[in-house]
C-alpha positions as CSV (number, residue, x, y, z in Angstrom):
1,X,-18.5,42.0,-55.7
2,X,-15.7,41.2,-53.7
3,X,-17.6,40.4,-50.1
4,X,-17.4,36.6,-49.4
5,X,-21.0,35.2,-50.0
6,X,-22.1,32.0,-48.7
7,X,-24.4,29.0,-49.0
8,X,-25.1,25.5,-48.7
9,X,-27.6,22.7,-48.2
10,X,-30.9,22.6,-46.5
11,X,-29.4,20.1,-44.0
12,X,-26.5,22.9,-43.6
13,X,-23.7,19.6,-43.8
14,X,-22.4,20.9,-46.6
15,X,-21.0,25.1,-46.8
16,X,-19.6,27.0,-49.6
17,X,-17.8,30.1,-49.7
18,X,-17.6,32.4,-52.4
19,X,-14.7,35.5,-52.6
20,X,-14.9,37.0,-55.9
21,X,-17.2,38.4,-58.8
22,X,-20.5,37.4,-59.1
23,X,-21.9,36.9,-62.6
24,X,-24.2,35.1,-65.4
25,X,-27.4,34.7,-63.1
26,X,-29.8,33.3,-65.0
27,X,-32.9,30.8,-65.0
28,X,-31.9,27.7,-66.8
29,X,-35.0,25.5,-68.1
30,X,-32.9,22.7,-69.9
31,X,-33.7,19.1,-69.3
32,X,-30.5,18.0,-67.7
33,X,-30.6,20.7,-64.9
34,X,-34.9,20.3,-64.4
35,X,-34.3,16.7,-64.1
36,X,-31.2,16.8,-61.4
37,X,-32.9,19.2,-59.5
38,X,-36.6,18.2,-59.4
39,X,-38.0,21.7,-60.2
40,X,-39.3,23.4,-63.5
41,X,-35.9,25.4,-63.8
42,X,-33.0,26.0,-61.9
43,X,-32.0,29.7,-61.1
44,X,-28.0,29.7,-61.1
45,X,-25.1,32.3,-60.5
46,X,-21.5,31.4,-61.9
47,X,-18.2,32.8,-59.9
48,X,-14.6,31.5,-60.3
49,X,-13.6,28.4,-59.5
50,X,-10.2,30.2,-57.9
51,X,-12.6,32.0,-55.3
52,X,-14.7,29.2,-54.7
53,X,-14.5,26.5,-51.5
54,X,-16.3,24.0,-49.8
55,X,-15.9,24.6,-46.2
56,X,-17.6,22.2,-44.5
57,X,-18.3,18.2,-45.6
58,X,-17.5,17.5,-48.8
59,X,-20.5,16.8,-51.4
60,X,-21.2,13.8,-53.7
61,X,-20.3,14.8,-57.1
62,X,-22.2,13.0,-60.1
63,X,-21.0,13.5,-64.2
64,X,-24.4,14.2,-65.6
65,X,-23.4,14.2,-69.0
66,X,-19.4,13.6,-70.5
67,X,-18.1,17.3,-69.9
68,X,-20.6,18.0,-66.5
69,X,-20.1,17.2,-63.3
70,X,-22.7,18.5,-60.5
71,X,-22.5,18.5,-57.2
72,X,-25.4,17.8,-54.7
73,X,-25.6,16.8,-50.5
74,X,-25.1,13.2,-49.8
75,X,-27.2,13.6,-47.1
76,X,-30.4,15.6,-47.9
77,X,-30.0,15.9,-51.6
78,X,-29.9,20.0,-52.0
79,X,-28.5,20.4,-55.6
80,X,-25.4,22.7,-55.4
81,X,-22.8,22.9,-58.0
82,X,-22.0,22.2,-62.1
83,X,-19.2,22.0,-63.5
84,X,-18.5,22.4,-67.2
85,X,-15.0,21.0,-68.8
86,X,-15.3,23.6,-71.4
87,X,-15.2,26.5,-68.9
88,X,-12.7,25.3,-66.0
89,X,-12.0,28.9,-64.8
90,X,-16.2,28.9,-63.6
91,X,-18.2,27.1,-61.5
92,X,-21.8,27.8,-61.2
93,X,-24.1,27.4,-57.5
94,X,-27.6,26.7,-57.3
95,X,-29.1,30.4,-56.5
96,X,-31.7,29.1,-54.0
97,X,-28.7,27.5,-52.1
98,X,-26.9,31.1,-51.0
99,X,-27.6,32.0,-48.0
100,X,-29.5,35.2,-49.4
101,X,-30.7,34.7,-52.7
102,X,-32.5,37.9,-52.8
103,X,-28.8,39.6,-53.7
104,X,-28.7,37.9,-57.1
105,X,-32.2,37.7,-59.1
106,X,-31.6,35.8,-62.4
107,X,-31.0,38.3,-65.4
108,X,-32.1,36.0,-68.1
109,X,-33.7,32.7,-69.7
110,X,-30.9,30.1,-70.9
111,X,-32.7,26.8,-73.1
112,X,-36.2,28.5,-72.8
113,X,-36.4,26.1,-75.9
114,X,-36.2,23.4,-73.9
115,X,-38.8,24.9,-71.3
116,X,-42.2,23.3,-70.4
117,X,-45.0,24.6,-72.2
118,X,-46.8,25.5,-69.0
119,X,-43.1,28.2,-67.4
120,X,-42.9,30.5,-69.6
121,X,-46.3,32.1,-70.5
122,X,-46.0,35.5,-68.5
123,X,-43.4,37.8,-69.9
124,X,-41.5,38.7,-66.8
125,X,-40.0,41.1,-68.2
126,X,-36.3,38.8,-68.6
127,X,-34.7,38.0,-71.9
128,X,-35.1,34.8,-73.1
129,X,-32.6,32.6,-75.0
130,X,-33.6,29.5,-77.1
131,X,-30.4,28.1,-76.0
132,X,-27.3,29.9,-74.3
133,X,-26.7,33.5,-74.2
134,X,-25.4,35.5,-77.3
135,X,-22.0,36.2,-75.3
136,X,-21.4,32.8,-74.4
């Protein structure tokens, strides 16, 4: 994928731009990410950090753990970004934040061990991984 893709927040203060590969979409169902966005899981997509801009207001960044930093809007609180120390090339964006989600459906389950008891009883048909992918 090498068409620019955008997003941002639900107040539309804060834009991203994307121009490069697309990859890793995936629901993730740990604690950390349920709890920072509000929401039973958190569908993301991961692209380089290289091809990735803010282009409009700058959002309030928050380390939500010693190697994680997120990002979210200042303003109306959409959940945007994470940021992993351990994997400085990527950044990952909050699916539901693209402009079109519907180009990116989540491939996968990441921490379904760490999903509540009430997500995950339909099979959707998706891989699920106790913790992180095999590959990653």
């Amino acid at each position: 994928m090498n068409e620019a893709i955008e997003g941002g927040c639900l107040c539309n203060a804060v834009r991203y731009r994307v121009s490069g590969p697309v990859s890793d979409a995936c629901f993730c169902h740990c604690r950390s990410c349920r709890r920072a966005s509000g929401a039973p899981a958190v569908a993301w997509i991961t692209v380089p950090r290289d091809a990735f801009a803010f282009t409009a207001a700058e959002p309030q960044r928050y380390r939500s753990s010693v190697h994680v930093v997120r990002t979210f809007c200042g303003r109306c609180g959409t959940a945007l970004t994470y940021e992993h120390d351990r994997r400085a090339g990527a950044i990952d964006l909050t699916t539901a934040s693209l402009d079109d989600p519907e180009r990116f459906p989540p491939l996968d389950h990441v921490w379904a061990s760490q999903a509540l008891g009430w997500m995950l009883h339909d099979d959707d048909g998706l891989p699920r991984h106790e913790r992180f992918r095999p590959n990653a």
